[in-house]
C-alpha positions as CSV (number, residue, x, y, z in Angstrom):
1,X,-2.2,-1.3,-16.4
2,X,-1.9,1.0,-19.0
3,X,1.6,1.8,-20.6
4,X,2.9,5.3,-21.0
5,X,4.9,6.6,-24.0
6,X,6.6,9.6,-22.0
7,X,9.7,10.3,-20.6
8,X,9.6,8.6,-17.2
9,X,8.4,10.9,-14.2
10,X,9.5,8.9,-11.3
11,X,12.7,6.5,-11.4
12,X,13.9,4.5,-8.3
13,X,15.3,1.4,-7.4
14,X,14.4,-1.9,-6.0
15,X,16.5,-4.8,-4.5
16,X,13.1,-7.2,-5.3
17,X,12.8,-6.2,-8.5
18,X,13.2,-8.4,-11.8
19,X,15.1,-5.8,-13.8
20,X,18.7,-6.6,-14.4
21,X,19.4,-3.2,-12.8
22,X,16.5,-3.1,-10.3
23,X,15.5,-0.3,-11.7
24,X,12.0,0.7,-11.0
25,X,10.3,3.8,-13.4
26,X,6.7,5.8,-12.8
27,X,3.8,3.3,-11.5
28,X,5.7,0.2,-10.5
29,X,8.0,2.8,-8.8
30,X,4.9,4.5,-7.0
31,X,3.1,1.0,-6.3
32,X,6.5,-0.4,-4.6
33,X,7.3,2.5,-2.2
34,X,3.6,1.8,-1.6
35,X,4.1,-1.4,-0.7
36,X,6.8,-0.7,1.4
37,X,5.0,1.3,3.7
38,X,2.4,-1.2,4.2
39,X,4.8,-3.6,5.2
40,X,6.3,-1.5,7.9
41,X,4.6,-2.0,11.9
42,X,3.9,1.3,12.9
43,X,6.5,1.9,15.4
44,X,9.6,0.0,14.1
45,X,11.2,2.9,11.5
46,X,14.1,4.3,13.4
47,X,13.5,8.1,14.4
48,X,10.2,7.8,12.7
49,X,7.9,6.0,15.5
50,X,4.6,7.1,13.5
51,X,5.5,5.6,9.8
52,X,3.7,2.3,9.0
53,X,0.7,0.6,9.3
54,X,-1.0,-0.2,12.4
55,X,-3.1,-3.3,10.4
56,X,-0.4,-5.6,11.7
57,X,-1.6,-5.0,15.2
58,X,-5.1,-5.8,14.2
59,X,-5.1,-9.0,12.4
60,X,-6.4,-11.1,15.6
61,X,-8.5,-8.2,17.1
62,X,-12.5,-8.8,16.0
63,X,-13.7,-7.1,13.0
64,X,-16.0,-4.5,15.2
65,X,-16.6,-1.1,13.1
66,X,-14.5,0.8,15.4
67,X,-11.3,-1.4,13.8
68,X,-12.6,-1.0,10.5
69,X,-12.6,2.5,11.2
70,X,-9.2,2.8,12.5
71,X,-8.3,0.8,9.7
72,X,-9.6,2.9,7.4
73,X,-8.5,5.9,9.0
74,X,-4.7,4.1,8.8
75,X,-4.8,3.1,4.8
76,X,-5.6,6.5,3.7
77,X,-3.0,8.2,6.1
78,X,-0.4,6.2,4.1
79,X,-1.7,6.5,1.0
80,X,-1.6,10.7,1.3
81,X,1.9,10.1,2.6
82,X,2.3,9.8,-1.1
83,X,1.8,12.9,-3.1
84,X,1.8,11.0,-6.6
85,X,-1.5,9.4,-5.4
86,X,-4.4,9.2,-3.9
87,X,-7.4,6.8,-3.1
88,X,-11.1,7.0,-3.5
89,X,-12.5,4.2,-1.6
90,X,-11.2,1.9,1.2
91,X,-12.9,-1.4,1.7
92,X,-12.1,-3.9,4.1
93,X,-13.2,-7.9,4.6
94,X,-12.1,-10.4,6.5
95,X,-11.2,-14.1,5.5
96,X,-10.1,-16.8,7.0
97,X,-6.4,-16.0,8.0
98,X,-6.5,-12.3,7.9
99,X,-8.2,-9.1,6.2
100,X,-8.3,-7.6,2.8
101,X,-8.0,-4.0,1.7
102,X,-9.3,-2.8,-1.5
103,X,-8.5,0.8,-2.6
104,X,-9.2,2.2,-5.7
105,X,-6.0,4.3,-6.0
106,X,-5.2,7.3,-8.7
107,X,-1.9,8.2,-9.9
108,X,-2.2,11.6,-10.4
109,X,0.5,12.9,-12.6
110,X,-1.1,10.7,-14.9
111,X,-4.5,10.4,-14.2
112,X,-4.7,6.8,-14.5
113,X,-7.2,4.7,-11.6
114,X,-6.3,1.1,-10.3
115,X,-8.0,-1.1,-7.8
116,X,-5.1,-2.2,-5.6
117,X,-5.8,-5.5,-3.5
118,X,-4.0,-6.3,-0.3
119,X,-4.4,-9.5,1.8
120,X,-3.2,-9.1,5.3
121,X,-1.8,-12.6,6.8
122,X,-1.9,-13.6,10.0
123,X,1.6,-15.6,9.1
124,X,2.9,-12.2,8.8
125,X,2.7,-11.8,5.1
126,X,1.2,-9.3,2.6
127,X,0.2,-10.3,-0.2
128,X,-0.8,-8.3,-3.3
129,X,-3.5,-9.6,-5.8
Protein backbone atom coordinates (compact mmCIF):
# COMPACT_ATOMS: atom_id res chain seq x y z
CA UNK A 1 0.00 0.00 0.00
CA UNK A 2 1.47 3.08 -0.70
CA UNK A 3 1.83 5.86 2.04
CA UNK A 4 0.66 9.37 1.46
CA UNK A 5 2.58 12.49 2.66
CA UNK A 6 -0.70 14.79 2.59
CA UNK A 7 -2.96 16.15 4.85
CA UNK A 8 -5.42 13.34 5.49
CA UNK A 9 -8.66 13.40 3.23
CA UNK A 10 -10.90 11.12 4.99
CA UNK A 11 -10.79 10.63 9.01
CA UNK A 12 -13.14 8.22 10.96
CA UNK A 13 -13.20 5.97 13.63
CA UNK A 14 -13.15 2.38 14.36
CA UNK A 15 -14.04 0.33 17.58
CA UNK A 16 -11.65 -2.75 15.87
CA UNK A 17 -8.98 -0.71 15.20
CA UNK A 18 -5.33 -0.95 16.79
CA UNK A 19 -4.87 2.75 17.23
CA UNK A 20 -4.97 3.97 20.77
CA UNK A 21 -7.69 6.29 19.67
CA UNK A 22 -9.37 4.12 17.02
CA UNK A 23 -8.82 6.47 14.80
CA UNK A 24 -8.92 5.43 11.21
CA UNK A 25 -7.47 8.20 8.37
CA UNK A 26 -7.80 8.00 4.18
CA UNK A 27 -7.43 4.27 2.82
CA UNK A 28 -7.74 2.18 5.93
CA UNK A 29 -10.78 4.53 6.62
CA UNK A 30 -12.26 3.81 2.98
CA UNK A 31 -11.19 -0.07 3.17
CA UNK A 32 -13.09 -0.40 6.79
CA UNK A 33 -16.43 1.27 5.94
CA UNK A 34 -15.92 -1.18 3.04
CA UNK A 35 -15.73 -3.87 5.00
CA UNK A 36 -18.55 -3.04 6.96
CA UNK A 37 -20.87 -3.17 4.25
CA UNK A 38 -19.85 -6.45 3.24
CA UNK A 39 -20.51 -7.81 6.46
CA UNK A 40 -24.04 -6.51 6.61
CA UNK A 41 -27.11 -9.37 5.21
CA UNK A 42 -29.03 -7.41 3.01
CA UNK A 43 -32.04 -6.82 4.83
CA UNK A 44 -30.98 -6.49 8.54
CA UNK A 45 -29.99 -2.46 8.58
CA UNK A 46 -32.83 -0.76 10.35
CA UNK A 47 -34.93 1.61 7.94
CA UNK A 48 -32.48 0.63 5.26
CA UNK A 49 -33.95 -2.99 4.09
CA UNK A 50 -31.64 -2.74 0.68
CA UNK A 51 -28.05 -1.99 2.39
CA UNK A 52 -25.71 -5.07 2.49
CA UNK A 53 -24.78 -7.85 0.69
CA UNK A 54 -26.90 -10.56 -0.55
CA UNK A 55 -23.47 -13.11 -0.74
CA UNK A 56 -24.49 -14.34 2.63
CA UNK A 57 -27.60 -15.78 1.14
CA UNK A 58 -25.63 -17.54 -1.46
CA UNK A 59 -22.88 -19.40 0.18
CA UNK A 60 -24.78 -22.93 -0.03
CA UNK A 61 -26.67 -22.13 -3.33
CA UNK A 62 -24.48 -23.93 -6.46
CA UNK A 63 -22.07 -21.84 -8.25
CA UNK A 64 -24.41 -21.64 -11.55
CA UNK A 65 -23.56 -18.23 -13.69
CA UNK A 66 -26.80 -16.83 -12.88
CA UNK A 67 -25.36 -16.59 -9.01
CA UNK A 68 -22.20 -15.41 -10.18
CA UNK A 69 -23.98 -12.92 -11.96
CA UNK A 70 -26.09 -11.70 -9.19
CA UNK A 71 -23.10 -11.75 -7.30
CA UNK A 72 -21.35 -9.68 -9.37
CA UNK A 73 -24.18 -7.49 -9.95
CA UNK A 74 -24.22 -7.23 -5.77
CA UNK A 75 -20.18 -6.36 -5.20
CA UNK A 76 -20.20 -3.57 -7.50
CA UNK A 77 -23.53 -2.05 -6.20
CA UNK A 78 -21.68 -1.70 -2.88
CA UNK A 79 -18.66 -0.75 -4.00
CA UNK A 80 -20.36 2.58 -5.95
CA UNK A 81 -22.18 3.09 -2.69
CA UNK A 82 -18.82 4.46 -2.00
CA UNK A 83 -17.96 7.60 -3.96
CA UNK A 84 -14.13 7.47 -2.86
CA UNK A 85 -13.87 4.25 -5.02
CA UNK A 86 -14.42 2.25 -7.51
CA UNK A 87 -13.65 -1.32 -8.98
CA UNK A 88 -12.57 -2.58 -12.29
CA UNK A 89 -12.92 -6.22 -12.16
CA UNK A 90 -14.99 -8.64 -10.05
CA UNK A 91 -13.94 -12.27 -9.93
CA UNK A 92 -15.51 -14.89 -8.07
CA UNK A 93 -14.25 -18.76 -7.02
CA UNK A 94 -15.41 -21.06 -4.93
CA UNK A 95 -13.48 -23.22 -2.35
CA UNK A 96 -14.12 -25.52 -0.16
CA UNK A 97 -16.18 -23.74 2.72
CA UNK A 98 -17.40 -20.75 0.80
CA UNK A 99 -16.55 -18.24 -2.16
CA UNK A 100 -13.92 -15.62 -2.88
CA UNK A 101 -14.17 -12.20 -4.32
CA UNK A 102 -11.39 -10.43 -5.93
CA UNK A 103 -11.80 -6.80 -7.02
CA UNK A 104 -9.32 -4.71 -8.20
CA UNK A 105 -10.52 -1.46 -6.38
CA UNK A 106 -9.30 2.39 -7.11
CA UNK A 107 -9.29 4.97 -4.57
CA UNK A 108 -9.93 7.78 -6.47
CA UNK A 109 -8.97 10.99 -4.74
CA UNK A 110 -5.71 9.40 -4.94
CA UNK A 111 -5.48 7.47 -7.74
CA UNK A 112 -3.95 4.54 -6.19
CA UNK A 113 -5.24 0.62 -7.44
CA UNK A 114 -5.45 -2.39 -4.93
CA UNK A 115 -6.50 -5.97 -5.44
CA UNK A 116 -8.92 -6.43 -2.42
CA UNK A 117 -9.49 -10.31 -1.50
CA UNK A 118 -12.55 -11.52 0.30
CA UNK A 119 -13.32 -15.05 1.48
CA UNK A 120 -16.88 -15.68 2.23
CA UNK A 121 -17.33 -18.51 5.04
CA UNK A 122 -19.93 -20.66 5.31
CA UNK A 123 -19.19 -20.32 9.40
CA UNK A 124 -20.41 -17.01 8.91
CA UNK A 125 -17.13 -15.20 8.65
CA UNK A 126 -15.34 -12.84 6.27
CA UNK A 127 -12.27 -12.88 5.91
CA UNK A 128 -9.89 -10.46 4.23
CA UNK A 129 -6.51 -11.66 2.62
Amino acid sequence: MATLTSKNLFVGYSTTSNNKNNQLVDLKLVEQDLLNHFHIRQGEKLMNPTFGTIIWDMLFEPLTEEVKSLIVHDVNKIINYDPRITAKDVIITEYESGLQIECFLTYLPYNISEKLKLQFDQSSRLLMQ
